[in-house]
Backbone atoms as SQL, in Angstrom:
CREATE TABLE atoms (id INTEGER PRIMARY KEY, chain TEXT, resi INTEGER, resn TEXT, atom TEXT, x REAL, y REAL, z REAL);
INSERT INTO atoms VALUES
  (1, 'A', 1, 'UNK', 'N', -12.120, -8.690, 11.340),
  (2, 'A', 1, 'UNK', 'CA', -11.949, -9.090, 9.965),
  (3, 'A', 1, 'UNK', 'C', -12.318, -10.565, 9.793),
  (4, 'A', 2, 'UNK', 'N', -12.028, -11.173, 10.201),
  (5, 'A', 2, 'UNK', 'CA', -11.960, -12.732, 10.620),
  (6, 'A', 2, 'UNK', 'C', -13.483, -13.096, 10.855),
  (7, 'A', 3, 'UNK', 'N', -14.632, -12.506, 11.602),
  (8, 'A', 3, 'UNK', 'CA', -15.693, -12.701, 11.405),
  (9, 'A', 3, 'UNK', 'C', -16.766, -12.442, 10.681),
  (10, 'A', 4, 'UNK', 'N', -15.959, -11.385, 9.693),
  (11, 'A', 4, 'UNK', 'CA', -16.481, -10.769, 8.491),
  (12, 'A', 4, 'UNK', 'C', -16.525, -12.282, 7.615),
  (13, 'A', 5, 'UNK', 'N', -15.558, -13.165, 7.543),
  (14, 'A', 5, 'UNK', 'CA', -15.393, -14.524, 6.521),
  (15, 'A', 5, 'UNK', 'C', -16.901, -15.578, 7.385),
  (16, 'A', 6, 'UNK', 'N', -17.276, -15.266, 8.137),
  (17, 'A', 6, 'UNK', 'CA', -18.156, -16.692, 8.716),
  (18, 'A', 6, 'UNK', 'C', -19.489, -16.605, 7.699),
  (19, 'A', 7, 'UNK', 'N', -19.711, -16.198, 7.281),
  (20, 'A', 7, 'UNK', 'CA', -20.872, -16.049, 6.488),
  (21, 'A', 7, 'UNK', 'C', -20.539, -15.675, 4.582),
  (22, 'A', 8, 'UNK', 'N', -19.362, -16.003, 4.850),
  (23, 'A', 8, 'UNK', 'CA', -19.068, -16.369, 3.344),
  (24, 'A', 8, 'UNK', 'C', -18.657, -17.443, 2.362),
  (25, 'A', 9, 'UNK', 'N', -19.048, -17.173, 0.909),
  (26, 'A', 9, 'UNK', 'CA', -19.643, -18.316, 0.526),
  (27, 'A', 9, 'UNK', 'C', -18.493, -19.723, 0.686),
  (28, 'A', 10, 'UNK', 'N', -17.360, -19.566, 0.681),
  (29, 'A', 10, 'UNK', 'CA', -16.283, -20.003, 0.670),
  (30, 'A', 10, 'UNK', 'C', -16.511, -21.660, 1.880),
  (31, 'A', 11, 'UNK', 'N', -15.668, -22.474, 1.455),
  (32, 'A', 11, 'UNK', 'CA', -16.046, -23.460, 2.717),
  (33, 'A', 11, 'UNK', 'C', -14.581, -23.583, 3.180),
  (34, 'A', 12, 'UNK', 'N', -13.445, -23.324, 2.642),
  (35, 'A', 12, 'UNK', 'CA', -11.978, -23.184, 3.208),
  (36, 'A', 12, 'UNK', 'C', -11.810, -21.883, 2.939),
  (37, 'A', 13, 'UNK', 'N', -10.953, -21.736, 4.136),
  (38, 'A', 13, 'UNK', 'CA', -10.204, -20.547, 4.192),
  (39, 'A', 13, 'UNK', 'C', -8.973, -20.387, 4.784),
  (40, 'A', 14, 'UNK', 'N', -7.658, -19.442, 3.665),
  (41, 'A', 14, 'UNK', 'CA', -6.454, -19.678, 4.366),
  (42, 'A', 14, 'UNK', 'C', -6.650, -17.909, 5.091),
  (43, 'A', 15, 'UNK', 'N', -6.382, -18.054, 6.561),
  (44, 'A', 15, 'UNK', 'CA', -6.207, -16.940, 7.324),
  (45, 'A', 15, 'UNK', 'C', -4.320, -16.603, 7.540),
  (46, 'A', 16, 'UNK', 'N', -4.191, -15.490, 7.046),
  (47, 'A', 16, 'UNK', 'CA', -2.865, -14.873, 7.540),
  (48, 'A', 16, 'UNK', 'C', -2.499, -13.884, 8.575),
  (49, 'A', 17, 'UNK', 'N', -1.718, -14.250, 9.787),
  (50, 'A', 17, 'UNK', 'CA', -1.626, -13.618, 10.601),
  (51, 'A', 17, 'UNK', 'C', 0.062, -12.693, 10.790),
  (52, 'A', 18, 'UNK', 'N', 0.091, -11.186, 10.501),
  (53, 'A', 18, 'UNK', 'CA', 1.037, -10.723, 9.967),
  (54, 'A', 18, 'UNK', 'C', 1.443, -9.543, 11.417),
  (55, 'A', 19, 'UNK', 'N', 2.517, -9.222, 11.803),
  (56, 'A', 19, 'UNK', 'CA', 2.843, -8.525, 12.439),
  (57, 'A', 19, 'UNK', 'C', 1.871, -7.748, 13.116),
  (58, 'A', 20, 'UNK', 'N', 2.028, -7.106, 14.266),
  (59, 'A', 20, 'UNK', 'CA', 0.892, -6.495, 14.990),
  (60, 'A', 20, 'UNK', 'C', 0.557, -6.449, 16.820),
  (61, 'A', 21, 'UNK', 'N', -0.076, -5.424, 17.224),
  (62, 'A', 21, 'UNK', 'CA', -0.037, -6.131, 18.766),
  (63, 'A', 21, 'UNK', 'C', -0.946, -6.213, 18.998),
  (64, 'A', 22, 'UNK', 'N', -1.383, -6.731, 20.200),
  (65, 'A', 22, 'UNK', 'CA', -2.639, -7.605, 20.620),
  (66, 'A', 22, 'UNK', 'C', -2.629, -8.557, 20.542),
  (67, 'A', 23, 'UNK', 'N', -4.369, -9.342, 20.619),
  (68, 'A', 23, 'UNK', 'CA', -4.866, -10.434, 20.291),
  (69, 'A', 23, 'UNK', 'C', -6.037, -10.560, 19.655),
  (70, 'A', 24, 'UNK', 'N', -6.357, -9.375, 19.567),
  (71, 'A', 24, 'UNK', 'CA', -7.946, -9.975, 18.528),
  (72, 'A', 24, 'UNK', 'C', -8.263, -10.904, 17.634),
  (73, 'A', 25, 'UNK', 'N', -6.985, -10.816, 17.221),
  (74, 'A', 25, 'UNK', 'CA', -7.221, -11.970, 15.746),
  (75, 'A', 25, 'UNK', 'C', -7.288, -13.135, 16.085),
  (76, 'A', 26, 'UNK', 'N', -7.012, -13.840, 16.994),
  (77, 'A', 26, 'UNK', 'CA', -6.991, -15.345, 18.058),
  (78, 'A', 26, 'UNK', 'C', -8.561, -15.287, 18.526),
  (79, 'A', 27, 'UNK', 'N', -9.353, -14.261, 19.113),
  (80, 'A', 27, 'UNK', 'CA', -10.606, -14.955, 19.053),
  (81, 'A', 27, 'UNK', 'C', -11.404, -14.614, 17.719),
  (82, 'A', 28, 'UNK', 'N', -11.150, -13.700, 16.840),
  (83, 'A', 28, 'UNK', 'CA', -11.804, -14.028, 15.755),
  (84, 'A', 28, 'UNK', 'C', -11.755, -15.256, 14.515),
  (85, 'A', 29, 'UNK', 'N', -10.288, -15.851, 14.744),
  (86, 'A', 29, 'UNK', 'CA', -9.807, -17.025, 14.064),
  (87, 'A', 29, 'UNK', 'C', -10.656, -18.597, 14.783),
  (88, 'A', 30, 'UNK', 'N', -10.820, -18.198, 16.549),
  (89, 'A', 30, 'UNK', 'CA', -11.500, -19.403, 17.245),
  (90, 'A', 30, 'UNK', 'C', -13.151, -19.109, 16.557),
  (91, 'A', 31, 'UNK', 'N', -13.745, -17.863, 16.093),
  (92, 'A', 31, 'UNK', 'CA', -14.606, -18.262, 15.962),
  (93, 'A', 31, 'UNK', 'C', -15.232, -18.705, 14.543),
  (94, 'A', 32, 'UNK', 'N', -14.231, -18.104, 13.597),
  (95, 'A', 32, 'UNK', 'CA', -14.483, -18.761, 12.458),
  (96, 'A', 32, 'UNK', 'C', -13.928, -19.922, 12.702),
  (97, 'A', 33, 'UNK', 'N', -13.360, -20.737, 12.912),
  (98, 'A', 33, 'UNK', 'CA', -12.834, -21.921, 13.200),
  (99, 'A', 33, 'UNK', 'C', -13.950, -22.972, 13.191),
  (100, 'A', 34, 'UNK', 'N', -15.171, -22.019, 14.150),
  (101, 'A', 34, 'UNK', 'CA', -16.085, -23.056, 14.224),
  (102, 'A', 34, 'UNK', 'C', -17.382, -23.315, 13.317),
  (103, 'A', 35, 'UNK', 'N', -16.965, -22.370, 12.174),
  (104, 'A', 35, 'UNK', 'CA', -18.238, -22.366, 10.906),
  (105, 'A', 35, 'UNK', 'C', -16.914, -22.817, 9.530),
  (106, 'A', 36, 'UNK', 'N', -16.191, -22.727, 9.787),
  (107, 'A', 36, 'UNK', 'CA', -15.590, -23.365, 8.167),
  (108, 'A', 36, 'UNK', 'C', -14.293, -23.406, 8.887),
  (109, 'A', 37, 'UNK', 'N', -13.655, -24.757, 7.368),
  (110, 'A', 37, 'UNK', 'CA', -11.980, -24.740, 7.444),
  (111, 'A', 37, 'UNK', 'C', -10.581, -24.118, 7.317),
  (112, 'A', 38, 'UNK', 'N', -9.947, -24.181, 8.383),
  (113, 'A', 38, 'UNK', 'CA', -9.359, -22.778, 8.433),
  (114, 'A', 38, 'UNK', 'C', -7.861, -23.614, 8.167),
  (115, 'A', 39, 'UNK', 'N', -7.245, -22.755, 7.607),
  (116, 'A', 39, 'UNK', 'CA', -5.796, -23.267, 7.353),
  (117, 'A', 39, 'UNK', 'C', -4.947, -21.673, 8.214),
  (118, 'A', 40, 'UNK', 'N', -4.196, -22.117, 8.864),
  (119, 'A', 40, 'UNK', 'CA', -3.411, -20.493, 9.047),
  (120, 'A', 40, 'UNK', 'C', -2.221, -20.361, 9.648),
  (121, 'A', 41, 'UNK', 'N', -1.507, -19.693, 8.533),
  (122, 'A', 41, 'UNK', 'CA', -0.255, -18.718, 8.451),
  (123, 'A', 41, 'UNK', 'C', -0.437, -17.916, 9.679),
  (124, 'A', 42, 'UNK', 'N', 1.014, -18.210, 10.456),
  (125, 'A', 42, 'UNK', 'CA', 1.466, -17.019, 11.213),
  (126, 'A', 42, 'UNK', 'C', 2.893, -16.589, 10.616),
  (127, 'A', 43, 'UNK', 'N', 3.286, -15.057, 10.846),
  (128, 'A', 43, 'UNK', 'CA', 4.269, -14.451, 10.454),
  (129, 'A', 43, 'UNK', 'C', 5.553, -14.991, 11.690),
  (130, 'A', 44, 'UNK', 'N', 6.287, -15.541, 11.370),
  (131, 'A', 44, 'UNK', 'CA', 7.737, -15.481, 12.463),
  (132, 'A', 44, 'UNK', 'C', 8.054, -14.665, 13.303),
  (133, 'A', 45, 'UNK', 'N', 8.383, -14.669, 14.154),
  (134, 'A', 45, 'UNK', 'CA', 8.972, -13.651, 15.240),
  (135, 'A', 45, 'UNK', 'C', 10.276, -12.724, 14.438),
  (136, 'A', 46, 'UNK', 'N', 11.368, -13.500, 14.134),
  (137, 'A', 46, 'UNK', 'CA', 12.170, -12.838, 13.314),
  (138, 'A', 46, 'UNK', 'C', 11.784, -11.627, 12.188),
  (139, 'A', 47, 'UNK', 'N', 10.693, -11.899, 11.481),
  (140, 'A', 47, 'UNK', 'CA', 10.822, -11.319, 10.657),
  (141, 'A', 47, 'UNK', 'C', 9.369, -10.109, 11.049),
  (142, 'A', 48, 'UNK', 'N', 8.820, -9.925, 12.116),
  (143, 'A', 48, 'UNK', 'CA', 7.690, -9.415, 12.879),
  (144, 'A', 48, 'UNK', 'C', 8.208, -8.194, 13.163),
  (145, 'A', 49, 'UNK', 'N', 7.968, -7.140, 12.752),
  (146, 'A', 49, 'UNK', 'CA', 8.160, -6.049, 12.975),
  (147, 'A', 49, 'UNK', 'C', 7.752, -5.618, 14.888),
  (148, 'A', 50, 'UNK', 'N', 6.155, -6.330, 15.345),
  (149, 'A', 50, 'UNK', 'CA', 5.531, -6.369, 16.712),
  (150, 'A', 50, 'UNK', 'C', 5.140, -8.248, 16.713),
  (151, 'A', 51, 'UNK', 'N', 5.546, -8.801, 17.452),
  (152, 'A', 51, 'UNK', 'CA', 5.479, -10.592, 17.682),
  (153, 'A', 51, 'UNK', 'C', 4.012, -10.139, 18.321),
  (154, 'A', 52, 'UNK', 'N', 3.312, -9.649, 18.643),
  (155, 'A', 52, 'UNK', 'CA', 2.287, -9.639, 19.687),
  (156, 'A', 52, 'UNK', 'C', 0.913, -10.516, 18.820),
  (157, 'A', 53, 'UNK', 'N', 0.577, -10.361, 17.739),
  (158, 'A', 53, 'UNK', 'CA', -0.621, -11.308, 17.250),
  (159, 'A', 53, 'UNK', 'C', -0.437, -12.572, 16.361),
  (160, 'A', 54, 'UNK', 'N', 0.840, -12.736, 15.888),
  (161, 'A', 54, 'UNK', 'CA', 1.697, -13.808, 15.657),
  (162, 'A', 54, 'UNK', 'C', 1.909, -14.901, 16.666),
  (163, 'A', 55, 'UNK', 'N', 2.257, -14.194, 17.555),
  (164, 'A', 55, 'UNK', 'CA', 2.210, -15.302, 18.828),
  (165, 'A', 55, 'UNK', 'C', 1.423, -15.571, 19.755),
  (166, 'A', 56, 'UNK', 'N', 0.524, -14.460, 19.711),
  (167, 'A', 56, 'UNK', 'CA', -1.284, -14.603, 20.385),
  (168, 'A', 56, 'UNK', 'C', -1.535, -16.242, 19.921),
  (169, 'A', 57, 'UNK', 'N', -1.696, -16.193, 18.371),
  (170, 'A', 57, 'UNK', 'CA', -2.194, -17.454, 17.383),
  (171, 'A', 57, 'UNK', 'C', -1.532, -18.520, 17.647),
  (172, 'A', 58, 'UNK', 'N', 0.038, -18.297, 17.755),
  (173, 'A', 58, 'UNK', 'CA', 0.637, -19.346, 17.927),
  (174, 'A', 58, 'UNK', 'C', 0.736, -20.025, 19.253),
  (175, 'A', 59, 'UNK', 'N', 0.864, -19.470, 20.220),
  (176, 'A', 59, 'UNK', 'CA', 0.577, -19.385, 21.609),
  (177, 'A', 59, 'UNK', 'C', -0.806, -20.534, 22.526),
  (178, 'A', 60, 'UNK', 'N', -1.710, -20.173, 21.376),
  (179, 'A', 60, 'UNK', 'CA', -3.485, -20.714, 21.597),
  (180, 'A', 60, 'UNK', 'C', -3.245, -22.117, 20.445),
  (181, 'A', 61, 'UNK', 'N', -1.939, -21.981, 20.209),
  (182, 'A', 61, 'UNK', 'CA', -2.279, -23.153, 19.449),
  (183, 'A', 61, 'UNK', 'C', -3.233, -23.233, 17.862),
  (184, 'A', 62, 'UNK', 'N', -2.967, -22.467, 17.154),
  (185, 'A', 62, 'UNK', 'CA', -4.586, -22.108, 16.445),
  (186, 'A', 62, 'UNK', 'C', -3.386, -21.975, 15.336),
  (187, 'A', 63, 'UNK', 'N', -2.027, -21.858, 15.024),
  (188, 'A', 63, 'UNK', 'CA', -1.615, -21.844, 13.422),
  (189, 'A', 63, 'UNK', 'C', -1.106, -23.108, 13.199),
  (190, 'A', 64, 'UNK', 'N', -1.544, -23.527, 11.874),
  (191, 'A', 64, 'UNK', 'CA', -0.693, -24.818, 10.940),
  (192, 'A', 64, 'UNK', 'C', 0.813, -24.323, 10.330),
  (193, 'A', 65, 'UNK', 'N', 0.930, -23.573, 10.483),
  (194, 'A', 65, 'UNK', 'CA', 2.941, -23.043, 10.345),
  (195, 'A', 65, 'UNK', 'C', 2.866, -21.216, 10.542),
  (196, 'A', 66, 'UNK', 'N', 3.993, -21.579, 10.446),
  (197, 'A', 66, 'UNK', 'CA', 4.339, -20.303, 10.866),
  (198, 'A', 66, 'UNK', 'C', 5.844, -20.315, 10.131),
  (199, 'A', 67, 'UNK', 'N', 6.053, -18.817, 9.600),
  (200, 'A', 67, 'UNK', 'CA', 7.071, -18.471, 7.612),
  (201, 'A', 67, 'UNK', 'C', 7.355, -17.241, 8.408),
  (202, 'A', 68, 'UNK', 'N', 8.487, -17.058, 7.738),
  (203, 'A', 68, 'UNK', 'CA', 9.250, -15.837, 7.417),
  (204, 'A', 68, 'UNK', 'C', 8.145, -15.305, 6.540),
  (205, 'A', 69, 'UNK', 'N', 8.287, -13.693, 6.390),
  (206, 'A', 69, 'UNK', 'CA', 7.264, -12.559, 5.664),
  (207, 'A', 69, 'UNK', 'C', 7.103, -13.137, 4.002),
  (208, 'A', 70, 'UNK', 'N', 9.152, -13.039, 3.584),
  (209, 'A', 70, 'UNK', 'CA', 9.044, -13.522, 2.455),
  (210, 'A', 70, 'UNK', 'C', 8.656, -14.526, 1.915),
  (211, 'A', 71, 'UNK', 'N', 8.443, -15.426, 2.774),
  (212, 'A', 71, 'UNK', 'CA', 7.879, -16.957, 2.438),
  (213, 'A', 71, 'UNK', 'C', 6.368, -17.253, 2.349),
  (214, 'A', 72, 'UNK', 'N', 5.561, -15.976, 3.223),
  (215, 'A', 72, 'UNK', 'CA', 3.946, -16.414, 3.484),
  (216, 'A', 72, 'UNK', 'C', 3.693, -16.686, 1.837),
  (217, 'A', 73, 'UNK', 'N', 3.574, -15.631, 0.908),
  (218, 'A', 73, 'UNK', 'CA', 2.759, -15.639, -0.356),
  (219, 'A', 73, 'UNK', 'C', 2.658, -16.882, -0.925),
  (220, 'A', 74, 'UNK', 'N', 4.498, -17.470, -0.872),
  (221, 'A', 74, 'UNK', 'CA', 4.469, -18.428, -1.477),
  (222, 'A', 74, 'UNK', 'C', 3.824, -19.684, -0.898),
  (223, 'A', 75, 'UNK', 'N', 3.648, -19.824, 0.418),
  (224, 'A', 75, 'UNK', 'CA', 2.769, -20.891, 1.096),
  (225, 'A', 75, 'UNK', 'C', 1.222, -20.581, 1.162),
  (226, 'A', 76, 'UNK', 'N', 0.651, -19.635, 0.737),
  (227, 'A', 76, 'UNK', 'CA', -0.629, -19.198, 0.498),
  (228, 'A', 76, 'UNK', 'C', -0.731, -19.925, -1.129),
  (229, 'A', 77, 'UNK', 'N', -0.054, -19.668, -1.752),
  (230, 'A', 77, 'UNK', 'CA', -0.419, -19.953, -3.489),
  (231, 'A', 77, 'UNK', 'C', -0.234, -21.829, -3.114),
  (232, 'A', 78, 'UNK', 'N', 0.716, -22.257, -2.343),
  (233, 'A', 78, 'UNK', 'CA', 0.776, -23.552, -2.090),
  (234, 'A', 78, 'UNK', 'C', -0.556, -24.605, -1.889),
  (235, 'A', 79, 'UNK', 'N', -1.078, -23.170, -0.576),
  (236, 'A', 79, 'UNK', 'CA', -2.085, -23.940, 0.127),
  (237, 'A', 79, 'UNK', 'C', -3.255, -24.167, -0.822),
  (238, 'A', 80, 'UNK', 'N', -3.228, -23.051, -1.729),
  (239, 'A', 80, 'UNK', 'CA', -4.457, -23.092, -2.567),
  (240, 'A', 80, 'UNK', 'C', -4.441, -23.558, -3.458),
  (241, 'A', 81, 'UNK', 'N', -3.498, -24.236, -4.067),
  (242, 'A', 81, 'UNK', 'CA', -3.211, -24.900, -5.219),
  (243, 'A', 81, 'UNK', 'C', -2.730, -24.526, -6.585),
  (244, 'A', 82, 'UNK', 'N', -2.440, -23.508, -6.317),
  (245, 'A', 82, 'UNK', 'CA', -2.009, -22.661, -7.676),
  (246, 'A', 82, 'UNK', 'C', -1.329, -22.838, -8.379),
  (247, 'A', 83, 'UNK', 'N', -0.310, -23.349, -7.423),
  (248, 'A', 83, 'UNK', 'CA', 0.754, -24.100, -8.103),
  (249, 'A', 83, 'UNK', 'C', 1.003, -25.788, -8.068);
């Protein structure tokens, strides 16, 4: 999903990383990382249904915070200025 954004028109981008297992999303986030600005949400352990790609991201070092579930939206509308 994440490398689907490298070739779009956009020059920031906020990436959200939400419950789940694995790691895919950690090298697709390193590689958009390296064609545009990435801002990114990880989901909390607490509130993670599976911690496994939440903490892949967080782990590699690669999120700017990390929210409770109920809190992402509102730090997405933050990041983007909406409000």
């Amino acid at each position: 999903m994440y490398d689907s954004l490298v070739d779009s028109i956009y020059d920031e981008i906020v990436c959200v990383v939400l419950t789940g297992m694995g790691a895919d999303g950690t090298k697709g986030i390193v590689n958009l990382a390296k064609h545009k600005k990435i801002y990114v949400i990880a989901q909390n352990e607490a509130s993670s249904t599976v911690y496994g790609m939440p903490r892949a991201i967080y782990e590699a070092g690669l999120c700017d915070e990390v929210c409770d579930l109920n809190d992402i939206a509102k730090e997405i509308t933050k990041k983007v200025g909406v409000l």
